[in-house]
FILOVEX-781820 format. One line per field, with one value per residue (C-alpha): x, z, y; residue in one letter; residue number from 1. Coordinates in nm, 2 decimals. Last residue first. Layout:
BEGIN
u	(X|...)
w	(Z|...)
v	(Y|...)
residu	(a|...)
num	(NUM|...)
END
This chain:
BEGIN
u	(5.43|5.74|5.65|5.28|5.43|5.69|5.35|5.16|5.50|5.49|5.15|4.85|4.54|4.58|4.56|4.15|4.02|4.20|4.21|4.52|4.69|4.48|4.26|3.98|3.63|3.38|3.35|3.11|3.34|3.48|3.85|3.89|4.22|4.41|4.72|4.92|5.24|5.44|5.49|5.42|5.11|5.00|5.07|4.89|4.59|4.55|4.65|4.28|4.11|4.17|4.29|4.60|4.92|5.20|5.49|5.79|6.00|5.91|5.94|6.34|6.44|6.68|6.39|6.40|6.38|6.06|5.91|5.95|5.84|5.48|5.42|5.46|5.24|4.95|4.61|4.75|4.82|5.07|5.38|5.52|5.60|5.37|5.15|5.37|5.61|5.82|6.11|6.24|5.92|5.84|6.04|5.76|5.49|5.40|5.05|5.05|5.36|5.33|4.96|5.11|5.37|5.12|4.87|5.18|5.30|5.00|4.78|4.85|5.03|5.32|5.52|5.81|5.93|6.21|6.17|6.46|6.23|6.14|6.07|5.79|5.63|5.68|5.52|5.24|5.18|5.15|4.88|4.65|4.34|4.35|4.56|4.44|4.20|4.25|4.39|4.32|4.06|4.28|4.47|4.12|4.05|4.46|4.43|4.08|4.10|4.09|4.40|4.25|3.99|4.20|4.43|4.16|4.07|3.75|3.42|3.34|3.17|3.04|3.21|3.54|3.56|3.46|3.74|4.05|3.93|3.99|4.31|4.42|4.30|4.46|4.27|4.24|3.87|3.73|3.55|3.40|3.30|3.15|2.93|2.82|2.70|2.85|2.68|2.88|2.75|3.11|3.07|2.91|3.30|3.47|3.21|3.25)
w	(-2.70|-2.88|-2.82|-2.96|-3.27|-3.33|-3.29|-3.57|-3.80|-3.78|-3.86|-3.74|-4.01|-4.10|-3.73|-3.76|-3.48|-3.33|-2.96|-2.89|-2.58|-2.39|-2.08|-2.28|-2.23|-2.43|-2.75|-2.74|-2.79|-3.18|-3.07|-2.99|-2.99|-2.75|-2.79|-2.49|-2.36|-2.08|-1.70|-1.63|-1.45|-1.80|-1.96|-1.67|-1.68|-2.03|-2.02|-1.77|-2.01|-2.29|-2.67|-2.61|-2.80|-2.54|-2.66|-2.49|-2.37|-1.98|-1.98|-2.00|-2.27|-2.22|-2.49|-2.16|-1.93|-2.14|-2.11|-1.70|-1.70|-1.91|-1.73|-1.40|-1.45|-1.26|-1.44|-1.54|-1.32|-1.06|-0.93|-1.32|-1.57|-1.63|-1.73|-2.06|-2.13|-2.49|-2.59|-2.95|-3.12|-3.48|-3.45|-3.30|-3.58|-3.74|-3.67|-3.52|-3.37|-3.18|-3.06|-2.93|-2.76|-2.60|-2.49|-2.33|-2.15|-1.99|-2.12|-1.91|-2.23|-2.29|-2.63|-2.75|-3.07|-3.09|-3.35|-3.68|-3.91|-4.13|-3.84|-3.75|-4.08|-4.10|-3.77|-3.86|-4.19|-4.01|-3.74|-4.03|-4.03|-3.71|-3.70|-3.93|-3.82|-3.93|-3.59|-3.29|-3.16|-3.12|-2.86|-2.67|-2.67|-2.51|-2.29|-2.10|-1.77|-1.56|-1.35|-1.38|-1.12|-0.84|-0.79|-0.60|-0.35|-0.36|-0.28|-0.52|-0.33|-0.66|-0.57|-0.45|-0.68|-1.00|-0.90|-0.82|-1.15|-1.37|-1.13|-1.24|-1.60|-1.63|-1.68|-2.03|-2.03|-1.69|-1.66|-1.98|-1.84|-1.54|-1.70|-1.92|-1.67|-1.59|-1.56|-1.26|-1.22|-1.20|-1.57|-1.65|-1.53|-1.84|-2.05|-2.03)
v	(4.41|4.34|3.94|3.98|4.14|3.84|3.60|3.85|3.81|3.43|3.39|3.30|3.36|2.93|2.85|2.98|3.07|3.34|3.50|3.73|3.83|3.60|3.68|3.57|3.69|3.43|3.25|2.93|2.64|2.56|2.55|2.88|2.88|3.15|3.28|3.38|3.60|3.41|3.56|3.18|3.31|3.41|3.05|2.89|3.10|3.05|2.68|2.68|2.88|2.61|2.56|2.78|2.87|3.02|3.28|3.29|3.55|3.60|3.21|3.25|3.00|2.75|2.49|2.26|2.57|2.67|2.37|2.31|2.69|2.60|2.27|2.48|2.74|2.62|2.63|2.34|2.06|2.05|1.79|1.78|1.53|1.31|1.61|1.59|1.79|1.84|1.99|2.07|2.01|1.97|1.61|1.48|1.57|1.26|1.29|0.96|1.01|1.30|1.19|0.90|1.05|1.32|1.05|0.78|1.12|1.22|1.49|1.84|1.96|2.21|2.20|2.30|2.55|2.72|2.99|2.94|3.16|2.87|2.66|2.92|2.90|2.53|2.50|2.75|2.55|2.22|2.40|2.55|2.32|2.13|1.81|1.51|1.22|0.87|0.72|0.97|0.74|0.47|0.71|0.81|0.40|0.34|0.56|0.47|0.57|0.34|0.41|0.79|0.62|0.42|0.70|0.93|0.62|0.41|0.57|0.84|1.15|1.34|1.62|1.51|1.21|1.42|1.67|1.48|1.28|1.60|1.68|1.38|1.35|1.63|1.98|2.17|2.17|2.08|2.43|2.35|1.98|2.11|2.38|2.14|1.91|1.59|1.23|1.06|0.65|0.52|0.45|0.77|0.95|0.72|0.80|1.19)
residu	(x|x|x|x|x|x|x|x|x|x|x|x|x|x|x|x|x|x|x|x|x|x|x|x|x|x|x|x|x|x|x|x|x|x|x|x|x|x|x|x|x|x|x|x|x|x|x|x|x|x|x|x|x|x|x|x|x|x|x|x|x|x|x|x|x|x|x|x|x|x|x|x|x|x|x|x|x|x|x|x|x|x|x|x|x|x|x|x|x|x|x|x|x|x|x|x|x|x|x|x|x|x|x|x|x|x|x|x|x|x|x|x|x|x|x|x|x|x|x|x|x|x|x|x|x|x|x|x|x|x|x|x|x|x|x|x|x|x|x|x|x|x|x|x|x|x|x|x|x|x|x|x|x|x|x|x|x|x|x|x|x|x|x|x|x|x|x|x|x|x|x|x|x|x|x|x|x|x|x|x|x|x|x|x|x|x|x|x|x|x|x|x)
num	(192|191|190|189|188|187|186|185|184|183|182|181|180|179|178|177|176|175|174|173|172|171|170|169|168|167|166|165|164|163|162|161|160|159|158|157|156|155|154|153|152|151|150|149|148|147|146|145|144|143|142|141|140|139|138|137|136|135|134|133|132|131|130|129|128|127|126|125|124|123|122|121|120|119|118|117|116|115|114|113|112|111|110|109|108|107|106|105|104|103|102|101|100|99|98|97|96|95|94|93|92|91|90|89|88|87|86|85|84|83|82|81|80|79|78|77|76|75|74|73|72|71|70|69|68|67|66|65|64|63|62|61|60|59|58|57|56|55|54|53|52|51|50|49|48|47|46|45|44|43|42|41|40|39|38|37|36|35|34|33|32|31|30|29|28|27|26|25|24|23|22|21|20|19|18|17|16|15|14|13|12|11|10|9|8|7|6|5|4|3|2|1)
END
C-alpha cells in the first residue's frame, strides 16, 4: 500500500490478500515484524492516512445491490448491525457519507475491541449490542479473515467476492452480486 512504501515496505500480493480484512493494527503489527521497522508498533498506524482513505470515499456509491438488501431486510423487521475491523473515525465516516447510519442498529468499529478479526470478538461484541445470541446471526463478508471470525463466532456467513480471484470459502454461501441476495435465501441459511 502507500502508506507501507513510505517506510521503504513494497508488499507482495500474496501479503496484501492475506492482509485483507485486518486492522490497520494488526496490518502494521505485521509489516513491522517482518520487515524489521525500527521505531515502535504504535508509531506506524499513527500515520496512517485516515483522513486521504475517508476523502477518497467522497463521490463513490456503495456496491451495486447493498441499499436494496437493507430495505429488503428492514422490510421484514431483521436487526441489522455491523462488524468492521476499520477504526471508528473510518466506519463513521463511511456511514455518513453514504448516508446509511441509521440502517444499522449497532455498530463496532476495531476501536472497540482488544483482537482483530479473524478473532470473533468484533462479531459477539455486535451481536450482544443488537441482544442477539451469535449462534443466530447471519455474517456478510468481503474477506477470509471476517470469514474466520464470523464462523468462530458460531455465526452463519456470506461471503462477497468482491472482484478478487474466487477461491475455497469456508462460507455458507459465496455470491457476487448483492442484488441476487435476498431476504428469503438469508432466512434459508439460518434454518440450515
Amino acid at each position: 500500500t502507500k502508506n507501507s512504501k513510505r517506510f521503504g515496505v513494497n508488499l507482495s500480493e500474496h501479503e496484501m490478500k492475506q492482509l485483507v480484512g485486518a486492522s490497520k493494527r494488526d496490518f502494521w503489527r505485521y509489516v513491522k515484524s517482518t520487515y524489521n521497522l525500527p521505531l515502535d508498533a504504535d508509531y506506524y498506524p499513527a500515520q496512517y492516512g485516515v483522513d486521504d482513505e475517508v476523502e477518497a470515499y467522497h463521490g463513490l456509491e456503495p456496491i451495486t445491490g447493498i441499499r436494496a438488501l437493507i430495505e429488503d431486510l428492514q422490510a421484514h423487521k431483521v436487526l441489522i448491525g455491523l462488524a468492521t475491523t476499520a477504526s471508528q473515525k473510518r466506519m463513521d465516516a463511511v456511514l455518513d457519507i453514504f448516508q446509511l447510519r441509521e440502517a444499522f442498529l449497532a455498530t463496532t468499529s476495531d476501536s472497540e475491541v482488544s483482537h482483530s478479526k479473524p478473532n470473533p470478538e468484533v462479531y459477539i461484541v455486535a451481536a450482544k449490542k443488537l441482544g442477539v445470541p451469535p449462534q443466530d446471526c447471519i455474517a456478510i463478508e468481503d474477506s477470509d479473515r471476517g470469514v474466520q471470525a464470523a464462523k468462530s463466532a458460531s455465526m452463519k456467513c456470506v461471503q462477497y467476492w468482491n472482484g478478487s480471484k474466487k477461491h475455497a470459502s469456508t462460507a455458507n454461501l459465496v455470491i457476487d452480486d448483492f442484488g441476487t441476495l435476498t431476504y428469503e435465501q438469508l432466512m434459508n441459511l439460518s434454518s440450515k
